[in-house]
DSSP file (Angstrom, degrees, kcal/mol; ACC not computed):
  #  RESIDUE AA STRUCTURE BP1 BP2  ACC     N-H-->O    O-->H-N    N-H-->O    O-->H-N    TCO  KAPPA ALPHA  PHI   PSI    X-CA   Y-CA   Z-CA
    1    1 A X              0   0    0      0, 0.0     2,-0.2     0, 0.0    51,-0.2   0.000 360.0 360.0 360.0 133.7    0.0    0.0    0.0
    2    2 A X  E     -A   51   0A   0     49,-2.5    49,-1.3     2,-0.0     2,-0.4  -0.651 360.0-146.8-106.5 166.8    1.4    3.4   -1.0
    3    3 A X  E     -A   50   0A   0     -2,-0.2     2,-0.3    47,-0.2    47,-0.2  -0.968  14.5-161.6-136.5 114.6    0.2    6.7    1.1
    4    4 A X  E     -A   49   0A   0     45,-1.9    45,-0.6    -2,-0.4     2,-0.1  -0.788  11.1-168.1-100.8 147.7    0.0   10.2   -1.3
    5    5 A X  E     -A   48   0A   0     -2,-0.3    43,-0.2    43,-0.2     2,-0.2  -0.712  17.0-178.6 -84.7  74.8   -0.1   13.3    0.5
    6    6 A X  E     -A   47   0A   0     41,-1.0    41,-4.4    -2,-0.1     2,-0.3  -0.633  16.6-147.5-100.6 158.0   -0.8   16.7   -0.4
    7    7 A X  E     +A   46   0A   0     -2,-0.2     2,-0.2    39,-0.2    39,-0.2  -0.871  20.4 172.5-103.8 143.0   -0.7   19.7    1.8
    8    8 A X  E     -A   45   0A   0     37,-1.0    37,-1.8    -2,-0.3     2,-0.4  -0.963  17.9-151.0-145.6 150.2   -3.2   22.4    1.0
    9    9 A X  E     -A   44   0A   0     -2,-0.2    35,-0.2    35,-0.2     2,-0.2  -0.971  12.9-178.0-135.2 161.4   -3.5   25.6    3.7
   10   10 A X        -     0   0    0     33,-1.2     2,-0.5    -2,-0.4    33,-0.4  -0.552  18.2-136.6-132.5 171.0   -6.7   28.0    4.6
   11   11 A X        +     0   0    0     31,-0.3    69,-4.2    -2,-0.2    70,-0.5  -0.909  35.2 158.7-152.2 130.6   -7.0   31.1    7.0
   12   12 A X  E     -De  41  81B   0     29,-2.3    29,-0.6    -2,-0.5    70,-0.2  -0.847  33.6-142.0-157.9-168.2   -9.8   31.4    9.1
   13   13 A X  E     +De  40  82B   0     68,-0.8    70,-1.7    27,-0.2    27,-0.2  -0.884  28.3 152.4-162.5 162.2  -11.5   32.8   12.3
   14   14 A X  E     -D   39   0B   0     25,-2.5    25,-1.5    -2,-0.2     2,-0.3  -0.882  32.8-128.3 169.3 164.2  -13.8   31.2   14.4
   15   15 A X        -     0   0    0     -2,-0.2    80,-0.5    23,-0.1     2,-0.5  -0.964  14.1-137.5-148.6 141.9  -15.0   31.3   18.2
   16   16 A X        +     0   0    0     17,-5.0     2,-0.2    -2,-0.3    14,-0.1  -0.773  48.3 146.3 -95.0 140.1  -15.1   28.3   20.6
   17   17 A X        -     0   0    0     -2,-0.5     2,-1.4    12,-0.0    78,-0.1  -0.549  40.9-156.2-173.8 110.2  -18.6   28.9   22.5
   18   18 A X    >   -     0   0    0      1,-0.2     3,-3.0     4,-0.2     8,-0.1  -0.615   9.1-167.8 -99.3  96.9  -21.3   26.9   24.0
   19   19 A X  T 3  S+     0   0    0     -2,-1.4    -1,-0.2     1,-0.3     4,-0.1   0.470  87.7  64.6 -57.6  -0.8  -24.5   28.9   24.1
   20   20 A X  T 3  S+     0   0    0      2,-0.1     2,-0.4    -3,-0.0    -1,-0.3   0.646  99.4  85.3-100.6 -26.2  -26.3   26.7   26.3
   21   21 A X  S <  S-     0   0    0     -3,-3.0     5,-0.3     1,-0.2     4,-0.1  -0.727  86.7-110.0-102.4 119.8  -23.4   27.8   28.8
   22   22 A X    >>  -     0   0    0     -2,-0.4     4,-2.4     3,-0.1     3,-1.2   0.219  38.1-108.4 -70.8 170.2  -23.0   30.6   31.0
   23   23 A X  H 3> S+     0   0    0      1,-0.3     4,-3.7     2,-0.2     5,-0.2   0.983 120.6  51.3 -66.3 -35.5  -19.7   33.6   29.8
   24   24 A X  H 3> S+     0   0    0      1,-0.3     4,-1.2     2,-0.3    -1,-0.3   0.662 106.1  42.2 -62.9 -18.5  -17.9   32.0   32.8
   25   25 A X  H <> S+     0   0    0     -3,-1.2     4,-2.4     2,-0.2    -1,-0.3   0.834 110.4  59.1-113.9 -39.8  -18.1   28.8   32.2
   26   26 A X  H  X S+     0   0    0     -4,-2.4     4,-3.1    -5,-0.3     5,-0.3   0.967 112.5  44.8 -31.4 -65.7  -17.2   29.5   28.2
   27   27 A X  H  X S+     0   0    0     -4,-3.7     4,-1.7     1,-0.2    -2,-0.2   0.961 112.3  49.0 -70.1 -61.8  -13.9   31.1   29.5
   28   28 A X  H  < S+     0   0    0     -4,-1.2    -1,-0.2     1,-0.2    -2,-0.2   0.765 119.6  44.8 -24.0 -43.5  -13.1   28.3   31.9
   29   29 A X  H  < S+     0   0    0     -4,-2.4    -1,-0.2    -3,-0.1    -2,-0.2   0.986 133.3   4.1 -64.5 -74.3  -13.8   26.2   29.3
   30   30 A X  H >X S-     0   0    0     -4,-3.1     3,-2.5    -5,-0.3     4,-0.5  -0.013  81.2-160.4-121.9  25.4  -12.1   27.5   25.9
   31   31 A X  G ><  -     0   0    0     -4,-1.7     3,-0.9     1,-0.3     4,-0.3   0.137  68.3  -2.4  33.2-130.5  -10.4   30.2   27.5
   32   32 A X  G 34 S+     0   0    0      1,-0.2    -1,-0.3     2,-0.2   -16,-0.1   0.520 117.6  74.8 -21.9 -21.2   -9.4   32.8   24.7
   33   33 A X  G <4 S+     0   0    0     -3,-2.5   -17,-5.0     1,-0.2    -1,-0.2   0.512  86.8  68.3 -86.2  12.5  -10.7   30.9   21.9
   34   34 A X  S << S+     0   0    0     -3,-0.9    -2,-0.2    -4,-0.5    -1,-0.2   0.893  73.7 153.1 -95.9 -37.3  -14.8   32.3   23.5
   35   35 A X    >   -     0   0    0     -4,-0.3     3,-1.3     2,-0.1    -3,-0.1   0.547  53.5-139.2 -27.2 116.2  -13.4   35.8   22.3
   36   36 A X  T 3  S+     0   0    0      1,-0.2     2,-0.1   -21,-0.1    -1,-0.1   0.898 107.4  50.8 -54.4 -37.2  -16.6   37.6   21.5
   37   37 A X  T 3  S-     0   0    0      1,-0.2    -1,-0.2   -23,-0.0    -2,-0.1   0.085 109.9-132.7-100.4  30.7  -14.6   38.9   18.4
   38   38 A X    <   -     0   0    0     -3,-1.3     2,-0.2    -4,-0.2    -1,-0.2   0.305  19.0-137.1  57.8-162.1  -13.5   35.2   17.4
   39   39 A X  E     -D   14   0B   0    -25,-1.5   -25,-2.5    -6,-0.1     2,-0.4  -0.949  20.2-112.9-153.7 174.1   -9.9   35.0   16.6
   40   40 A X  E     -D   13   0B   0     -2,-0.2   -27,-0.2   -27,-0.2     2,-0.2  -0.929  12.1-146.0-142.1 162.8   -7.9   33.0   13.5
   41   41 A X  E     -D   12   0B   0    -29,-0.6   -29,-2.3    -2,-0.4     2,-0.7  -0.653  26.3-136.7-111.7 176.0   -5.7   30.5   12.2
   42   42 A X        -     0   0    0     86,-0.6   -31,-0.3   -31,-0.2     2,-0.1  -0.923  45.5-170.7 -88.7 112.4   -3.3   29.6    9.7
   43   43 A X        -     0   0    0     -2,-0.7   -33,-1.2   -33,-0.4     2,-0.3  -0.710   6.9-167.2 -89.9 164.8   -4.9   25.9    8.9
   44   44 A X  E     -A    9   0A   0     83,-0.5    83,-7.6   -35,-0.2     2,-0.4  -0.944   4.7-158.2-131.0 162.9   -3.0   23.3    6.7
   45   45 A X  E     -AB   8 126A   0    -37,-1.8   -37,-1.0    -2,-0.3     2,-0.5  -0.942   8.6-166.8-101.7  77.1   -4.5   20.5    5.6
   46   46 A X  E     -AB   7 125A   0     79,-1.4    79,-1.8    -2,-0.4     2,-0.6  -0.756  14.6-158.0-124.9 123.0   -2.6   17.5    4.5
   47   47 A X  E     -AB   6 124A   0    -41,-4.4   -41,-1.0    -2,-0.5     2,-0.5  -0.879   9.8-158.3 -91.5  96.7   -5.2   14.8    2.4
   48   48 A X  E     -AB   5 123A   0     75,-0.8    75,-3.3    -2,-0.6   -43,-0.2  -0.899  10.0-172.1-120.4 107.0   -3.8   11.5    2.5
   49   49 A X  E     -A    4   0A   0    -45,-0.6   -45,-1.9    -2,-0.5     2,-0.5  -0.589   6.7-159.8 -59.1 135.3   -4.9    8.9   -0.2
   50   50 A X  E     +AB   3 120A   0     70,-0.7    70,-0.7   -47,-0.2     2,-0.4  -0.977  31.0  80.7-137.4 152.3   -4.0    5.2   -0.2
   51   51 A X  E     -AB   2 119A   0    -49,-1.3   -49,-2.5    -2,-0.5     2,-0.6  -0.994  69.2 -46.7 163.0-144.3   -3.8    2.3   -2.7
   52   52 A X        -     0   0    0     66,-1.7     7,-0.1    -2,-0.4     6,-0.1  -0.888  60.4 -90.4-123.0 136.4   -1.9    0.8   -5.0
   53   53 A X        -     0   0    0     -2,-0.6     7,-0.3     5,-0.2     2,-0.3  -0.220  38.5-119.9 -33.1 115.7   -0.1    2.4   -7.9
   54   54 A X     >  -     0   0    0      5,-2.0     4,-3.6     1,-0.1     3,-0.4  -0.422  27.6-139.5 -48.4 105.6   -2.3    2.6  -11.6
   55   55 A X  T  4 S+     0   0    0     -2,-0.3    -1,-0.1     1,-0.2    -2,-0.1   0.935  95.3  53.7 -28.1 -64.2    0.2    0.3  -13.7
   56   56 A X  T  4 S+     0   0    0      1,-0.2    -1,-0.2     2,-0.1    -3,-0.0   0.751 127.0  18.4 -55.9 -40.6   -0.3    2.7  -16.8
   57   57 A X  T  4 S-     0   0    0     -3,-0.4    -1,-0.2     2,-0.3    -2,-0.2   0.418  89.9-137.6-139.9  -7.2    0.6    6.0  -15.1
   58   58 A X  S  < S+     0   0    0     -4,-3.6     2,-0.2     1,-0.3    -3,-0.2   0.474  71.3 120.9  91.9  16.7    2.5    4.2  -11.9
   59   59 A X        -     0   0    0     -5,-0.3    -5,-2.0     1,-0.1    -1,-0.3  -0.740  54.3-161.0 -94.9 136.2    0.3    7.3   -9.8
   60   60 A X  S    S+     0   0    0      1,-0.3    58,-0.4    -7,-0.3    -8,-0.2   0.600  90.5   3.7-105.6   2.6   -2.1    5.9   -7.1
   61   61 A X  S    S-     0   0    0     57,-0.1     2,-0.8   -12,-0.1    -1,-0.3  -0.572  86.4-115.3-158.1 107.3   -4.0    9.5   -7.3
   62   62 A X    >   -     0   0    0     53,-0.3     3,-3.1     1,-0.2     4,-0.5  -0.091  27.8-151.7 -67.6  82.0   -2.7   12.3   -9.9
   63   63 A X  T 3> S+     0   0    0     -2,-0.8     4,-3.3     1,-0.3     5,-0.4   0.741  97.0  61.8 -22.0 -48.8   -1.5   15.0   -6.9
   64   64 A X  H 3> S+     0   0    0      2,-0.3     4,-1.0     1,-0.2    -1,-0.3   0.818 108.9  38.9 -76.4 -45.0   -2.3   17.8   -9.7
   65   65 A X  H X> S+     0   0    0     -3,-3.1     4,-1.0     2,-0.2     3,-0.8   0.982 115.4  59.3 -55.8 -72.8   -6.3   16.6   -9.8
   66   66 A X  H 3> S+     0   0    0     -4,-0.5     4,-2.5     1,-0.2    -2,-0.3   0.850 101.1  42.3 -46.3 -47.1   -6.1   16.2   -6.3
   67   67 A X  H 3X S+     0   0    0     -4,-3.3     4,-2.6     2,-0.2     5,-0.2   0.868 112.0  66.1 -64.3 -17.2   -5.2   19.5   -4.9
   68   68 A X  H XX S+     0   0    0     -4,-1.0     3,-2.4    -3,-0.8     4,-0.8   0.886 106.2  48.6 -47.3 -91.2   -8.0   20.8   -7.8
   69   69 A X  H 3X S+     0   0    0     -4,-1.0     4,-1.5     1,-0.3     5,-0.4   0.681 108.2  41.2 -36.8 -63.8  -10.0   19.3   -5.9
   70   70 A X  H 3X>S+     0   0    0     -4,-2.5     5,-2.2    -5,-0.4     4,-1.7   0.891 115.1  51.7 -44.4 -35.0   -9.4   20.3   -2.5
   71   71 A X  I <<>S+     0   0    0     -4,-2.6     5,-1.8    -3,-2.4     6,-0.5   0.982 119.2  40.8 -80.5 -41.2   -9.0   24.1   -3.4
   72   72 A X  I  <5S+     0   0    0     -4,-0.8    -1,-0.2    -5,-0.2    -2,-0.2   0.686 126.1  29.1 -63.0 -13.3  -12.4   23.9   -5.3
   73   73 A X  I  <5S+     0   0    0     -4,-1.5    -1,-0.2    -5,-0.4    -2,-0.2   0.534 141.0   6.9-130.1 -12.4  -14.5   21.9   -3.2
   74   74 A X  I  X5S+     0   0    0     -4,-1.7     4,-1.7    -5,-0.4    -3,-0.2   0.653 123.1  50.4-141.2 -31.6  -12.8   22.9    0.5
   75   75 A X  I >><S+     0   0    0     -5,-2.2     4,-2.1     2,-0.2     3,-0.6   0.997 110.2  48.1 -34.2-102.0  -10.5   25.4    0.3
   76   76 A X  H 34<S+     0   0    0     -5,-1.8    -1,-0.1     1,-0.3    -4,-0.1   0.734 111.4  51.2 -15.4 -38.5  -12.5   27.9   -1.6
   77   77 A X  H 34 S+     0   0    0     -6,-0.5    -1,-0.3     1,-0.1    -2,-0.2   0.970 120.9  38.0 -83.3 -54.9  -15.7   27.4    0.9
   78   78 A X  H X< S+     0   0    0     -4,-1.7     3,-1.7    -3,-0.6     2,-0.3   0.802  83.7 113.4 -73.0 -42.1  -13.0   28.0    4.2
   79   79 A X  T 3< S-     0   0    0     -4,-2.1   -67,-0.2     1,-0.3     3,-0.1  -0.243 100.3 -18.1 -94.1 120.7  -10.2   31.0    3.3
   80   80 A X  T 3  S+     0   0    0    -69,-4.2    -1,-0.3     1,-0.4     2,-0.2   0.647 108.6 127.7  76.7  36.7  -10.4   33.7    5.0
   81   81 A X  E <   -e   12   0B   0     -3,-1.7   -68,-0.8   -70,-0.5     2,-0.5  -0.681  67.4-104.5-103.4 164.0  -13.9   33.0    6.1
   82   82 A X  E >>> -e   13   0B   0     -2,-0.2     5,-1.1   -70,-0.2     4,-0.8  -0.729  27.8-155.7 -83.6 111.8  -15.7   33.0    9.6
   83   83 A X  H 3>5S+     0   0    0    -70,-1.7     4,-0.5    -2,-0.5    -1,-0.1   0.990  92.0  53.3 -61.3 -48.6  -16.2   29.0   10.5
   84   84 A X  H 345S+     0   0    0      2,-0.1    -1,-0.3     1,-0.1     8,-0.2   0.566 127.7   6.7 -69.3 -16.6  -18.9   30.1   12.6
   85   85 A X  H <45S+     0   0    0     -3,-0.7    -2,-0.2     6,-0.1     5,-0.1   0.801 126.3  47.0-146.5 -57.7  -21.1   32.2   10.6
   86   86 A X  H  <5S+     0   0    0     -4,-0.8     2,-0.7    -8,-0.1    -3,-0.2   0.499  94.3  84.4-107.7 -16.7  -19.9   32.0    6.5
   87   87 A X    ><< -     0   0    0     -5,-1.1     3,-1.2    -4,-0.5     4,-0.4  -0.720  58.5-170.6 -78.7  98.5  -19.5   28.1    6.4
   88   88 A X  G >  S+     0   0    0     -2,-0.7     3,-1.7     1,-0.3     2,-0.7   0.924  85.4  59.8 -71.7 -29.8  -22.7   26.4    5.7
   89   89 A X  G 3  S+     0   0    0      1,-0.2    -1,-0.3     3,-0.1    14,-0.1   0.116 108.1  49.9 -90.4  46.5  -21.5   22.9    6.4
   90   90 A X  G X  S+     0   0    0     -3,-1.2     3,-1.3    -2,-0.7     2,-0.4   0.115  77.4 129.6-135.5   4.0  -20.6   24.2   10.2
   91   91 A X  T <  S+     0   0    0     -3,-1.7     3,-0.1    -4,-0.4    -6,-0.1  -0.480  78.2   8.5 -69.9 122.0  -23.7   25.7   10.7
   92   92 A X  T 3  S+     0   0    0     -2,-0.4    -1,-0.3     1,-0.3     2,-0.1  -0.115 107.4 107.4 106.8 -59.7  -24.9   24.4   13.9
   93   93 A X  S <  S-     0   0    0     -3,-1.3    -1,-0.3     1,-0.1     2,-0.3  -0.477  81.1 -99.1 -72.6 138.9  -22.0   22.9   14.8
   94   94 A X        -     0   0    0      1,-0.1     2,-2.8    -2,-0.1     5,-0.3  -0.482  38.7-138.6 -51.6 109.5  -19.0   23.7   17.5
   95   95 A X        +     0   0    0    -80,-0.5    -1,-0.1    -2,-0.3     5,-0.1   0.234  54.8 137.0 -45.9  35.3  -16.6   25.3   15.2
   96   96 A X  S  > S-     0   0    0     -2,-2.8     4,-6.1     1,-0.1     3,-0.4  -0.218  72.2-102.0 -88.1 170.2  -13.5   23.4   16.9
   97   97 A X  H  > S+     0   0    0      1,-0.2     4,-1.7     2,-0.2    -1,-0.1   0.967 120.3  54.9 -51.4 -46.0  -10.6   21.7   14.5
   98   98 A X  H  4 S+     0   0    0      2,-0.2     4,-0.2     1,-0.2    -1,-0.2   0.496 109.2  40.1 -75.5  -3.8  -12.3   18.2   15.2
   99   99 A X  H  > S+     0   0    0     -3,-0.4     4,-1.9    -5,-0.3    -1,-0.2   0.675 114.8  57.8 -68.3 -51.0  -15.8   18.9   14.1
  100  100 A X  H  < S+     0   0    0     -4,-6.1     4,-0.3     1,-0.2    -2,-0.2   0.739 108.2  46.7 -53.1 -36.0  -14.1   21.0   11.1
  101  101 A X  T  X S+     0   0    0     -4,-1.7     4,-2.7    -5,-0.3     5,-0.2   0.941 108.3  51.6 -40.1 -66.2  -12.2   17.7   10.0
  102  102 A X  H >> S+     0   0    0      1,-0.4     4,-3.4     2,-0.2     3,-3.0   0.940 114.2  49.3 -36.4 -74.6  -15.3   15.2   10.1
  103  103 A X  H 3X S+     0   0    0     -4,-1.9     4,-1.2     1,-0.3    -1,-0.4   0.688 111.5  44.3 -26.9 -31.6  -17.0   17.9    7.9
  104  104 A X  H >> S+     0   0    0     -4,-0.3     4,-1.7     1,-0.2     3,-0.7   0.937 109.5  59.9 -93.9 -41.0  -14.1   18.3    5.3
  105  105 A X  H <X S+     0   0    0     -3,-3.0     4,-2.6    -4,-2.7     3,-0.5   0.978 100.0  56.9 -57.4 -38.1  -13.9   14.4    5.4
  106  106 A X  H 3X S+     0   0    0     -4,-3.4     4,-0.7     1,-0.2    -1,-0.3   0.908 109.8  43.5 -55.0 -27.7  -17.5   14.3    4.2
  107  107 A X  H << S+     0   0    0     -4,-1.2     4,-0.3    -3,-0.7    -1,-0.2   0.682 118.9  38.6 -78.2 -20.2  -16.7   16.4    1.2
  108  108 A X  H  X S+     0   0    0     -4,-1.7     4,-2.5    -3,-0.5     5,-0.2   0.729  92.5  75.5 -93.2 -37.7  -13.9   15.0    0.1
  109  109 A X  H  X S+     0   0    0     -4,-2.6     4,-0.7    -5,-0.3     3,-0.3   0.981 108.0  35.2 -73.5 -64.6  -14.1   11.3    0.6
  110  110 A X  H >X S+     0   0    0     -4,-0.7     4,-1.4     1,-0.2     3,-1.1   0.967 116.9  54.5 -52.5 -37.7  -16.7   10.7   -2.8
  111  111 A X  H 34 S+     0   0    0      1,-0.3    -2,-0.2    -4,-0.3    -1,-0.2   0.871 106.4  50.3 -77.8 -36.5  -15.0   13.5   -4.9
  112  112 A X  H >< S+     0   0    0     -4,-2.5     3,-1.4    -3,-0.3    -1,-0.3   0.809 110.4  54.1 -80.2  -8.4  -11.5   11.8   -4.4
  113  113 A X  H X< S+     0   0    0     -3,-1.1     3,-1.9    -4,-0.7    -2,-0.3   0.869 104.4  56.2 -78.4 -46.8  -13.3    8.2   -5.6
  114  114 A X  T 3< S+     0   0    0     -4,-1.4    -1,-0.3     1,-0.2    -2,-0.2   0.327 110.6  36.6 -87.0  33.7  -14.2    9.9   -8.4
  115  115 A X  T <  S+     0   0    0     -3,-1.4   -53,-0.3     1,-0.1     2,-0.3  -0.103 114.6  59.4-145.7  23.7  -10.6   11.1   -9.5
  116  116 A X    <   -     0   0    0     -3,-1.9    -1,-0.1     3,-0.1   -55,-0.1  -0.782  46.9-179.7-160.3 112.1   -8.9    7.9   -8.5
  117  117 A X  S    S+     0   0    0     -2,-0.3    -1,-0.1     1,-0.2   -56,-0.1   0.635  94.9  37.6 -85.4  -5.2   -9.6    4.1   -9.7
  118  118 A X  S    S+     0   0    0    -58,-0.4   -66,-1.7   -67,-0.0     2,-0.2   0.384 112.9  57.2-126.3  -6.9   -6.6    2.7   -7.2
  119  119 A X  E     -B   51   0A   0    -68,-0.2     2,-0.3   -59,-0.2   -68,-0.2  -0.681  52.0-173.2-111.1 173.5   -7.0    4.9   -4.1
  120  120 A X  E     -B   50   0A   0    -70,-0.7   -70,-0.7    -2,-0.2   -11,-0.1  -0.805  43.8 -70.4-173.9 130.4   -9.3    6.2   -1.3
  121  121 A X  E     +     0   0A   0     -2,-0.3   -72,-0.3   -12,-0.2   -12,-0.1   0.253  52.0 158.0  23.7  54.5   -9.4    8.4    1.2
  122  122 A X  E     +     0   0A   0      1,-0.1     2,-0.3   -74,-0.1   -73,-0.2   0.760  51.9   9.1-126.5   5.7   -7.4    7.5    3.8
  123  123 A X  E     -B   48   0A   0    -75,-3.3   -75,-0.8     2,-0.0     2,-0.3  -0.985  36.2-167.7-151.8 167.7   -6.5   10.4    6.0
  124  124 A X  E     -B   47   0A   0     -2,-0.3    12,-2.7    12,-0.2     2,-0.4  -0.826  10.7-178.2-154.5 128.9   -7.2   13.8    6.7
  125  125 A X  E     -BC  46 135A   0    -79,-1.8   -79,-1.4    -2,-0.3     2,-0.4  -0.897   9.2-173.1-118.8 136.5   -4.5   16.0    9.3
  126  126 A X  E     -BC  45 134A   0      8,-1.6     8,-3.9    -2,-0.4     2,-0.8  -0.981   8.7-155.8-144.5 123.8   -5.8   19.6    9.8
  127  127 A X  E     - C   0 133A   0    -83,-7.6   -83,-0.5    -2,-0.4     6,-0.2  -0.836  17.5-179.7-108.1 113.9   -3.2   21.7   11.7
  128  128 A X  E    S+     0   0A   0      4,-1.1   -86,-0.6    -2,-0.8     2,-0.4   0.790  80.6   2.1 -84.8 -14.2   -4.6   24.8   13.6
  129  129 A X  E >  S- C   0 132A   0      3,-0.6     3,-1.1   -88,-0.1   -85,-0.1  -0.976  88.0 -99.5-144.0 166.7   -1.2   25.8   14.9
  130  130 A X  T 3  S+     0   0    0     -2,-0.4     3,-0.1     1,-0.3    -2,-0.0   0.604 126.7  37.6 -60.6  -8.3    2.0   24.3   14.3
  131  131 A X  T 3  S+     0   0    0      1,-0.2     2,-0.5    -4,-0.0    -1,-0.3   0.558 114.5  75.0-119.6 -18.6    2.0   22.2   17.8
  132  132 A X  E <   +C  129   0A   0     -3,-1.1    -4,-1.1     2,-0.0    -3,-0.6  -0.667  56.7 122.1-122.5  87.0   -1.8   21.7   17.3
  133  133 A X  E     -C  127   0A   0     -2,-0.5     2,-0.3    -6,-0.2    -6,-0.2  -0.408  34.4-145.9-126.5 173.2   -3.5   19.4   15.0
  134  134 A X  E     -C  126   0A   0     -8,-3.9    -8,-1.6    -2,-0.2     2,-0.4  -0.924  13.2-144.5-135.0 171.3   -6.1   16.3   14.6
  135  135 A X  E     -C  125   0A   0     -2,-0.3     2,-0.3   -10,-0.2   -10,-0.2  -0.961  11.2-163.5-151.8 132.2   -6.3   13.4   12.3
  136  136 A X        -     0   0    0    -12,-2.7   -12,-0.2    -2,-0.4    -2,-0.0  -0.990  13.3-179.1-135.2 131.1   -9.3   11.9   11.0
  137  137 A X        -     0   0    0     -2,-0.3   -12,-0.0   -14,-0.2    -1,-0.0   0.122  54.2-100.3-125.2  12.6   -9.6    8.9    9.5
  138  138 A X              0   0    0    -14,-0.1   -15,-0.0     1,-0.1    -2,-0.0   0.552 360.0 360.0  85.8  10.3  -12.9    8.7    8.7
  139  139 A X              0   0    0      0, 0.0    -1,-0.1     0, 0.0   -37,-0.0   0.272 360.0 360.0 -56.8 360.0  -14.4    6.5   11.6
């Protein structure tokens, strides 16, 4: 099994906040990141495909399709947007990096099937600060 990676990177603002939950217990909680006037990150994104090399073109997903894809279909909807308010697929949802993942996986996981007859899906690392990331694997 071979593992492609591209890294692909967003900027974006967004405010940890539970509404159900008193301002005190919001800062206890998520401490700067409740800032009534959100705050942002640099994210990257690194999309990890897996399978087995296509004989004919010895590629198990053609990087150059894949990152089209990601800037058109995830990219494009996140940078320099508000998580909390301009993102429709977060509407609703706690903006945090591991909610933001799930989401991304859902959009991505058919669209790379359709650009790849020897791969799939198989990771997805979204880093909100350089010491602070998640990995979703689609579980």
């Amino acid at each position: 099994m071979v593992y492609v990676s591209r890294k692909e990177h967003f900027n974006a603002a967004h405010k940890l906040y539970n509404p159900n939950w008193s301002e005190e217990k919001n800062r206890q909680v998520f401490g700067p990141c409740a800032n009534a006037n959100w705050h942002g990150h640099n994210f990257e994104l690194i999309t990890t495909v897996k399978g087995k090399p296509d004989p004919e073109t010895g590629f198990v997903v053609d990087l150059k399709q894949l990152s089209t894809l990601i800037r058109e279909h995830v990219i494009s909807r996140l940078d320099h947007k508000n998580l909390n308010i301009d993102v429709d697929f977060m509407q609703g949802k706690m903006a945090s990096t591991e909610n933001l993942v799930i989401e991304i996986w859902k959009i991505l996981e058919p669209k790379v099937r359709e650009i790849t007859e020897h791969g799939q899906l198989h990771s997805l690392k979204l880093y909100e600060t350089p010491r602070n990331f998640v990995e979703y694997f689609g579980e």
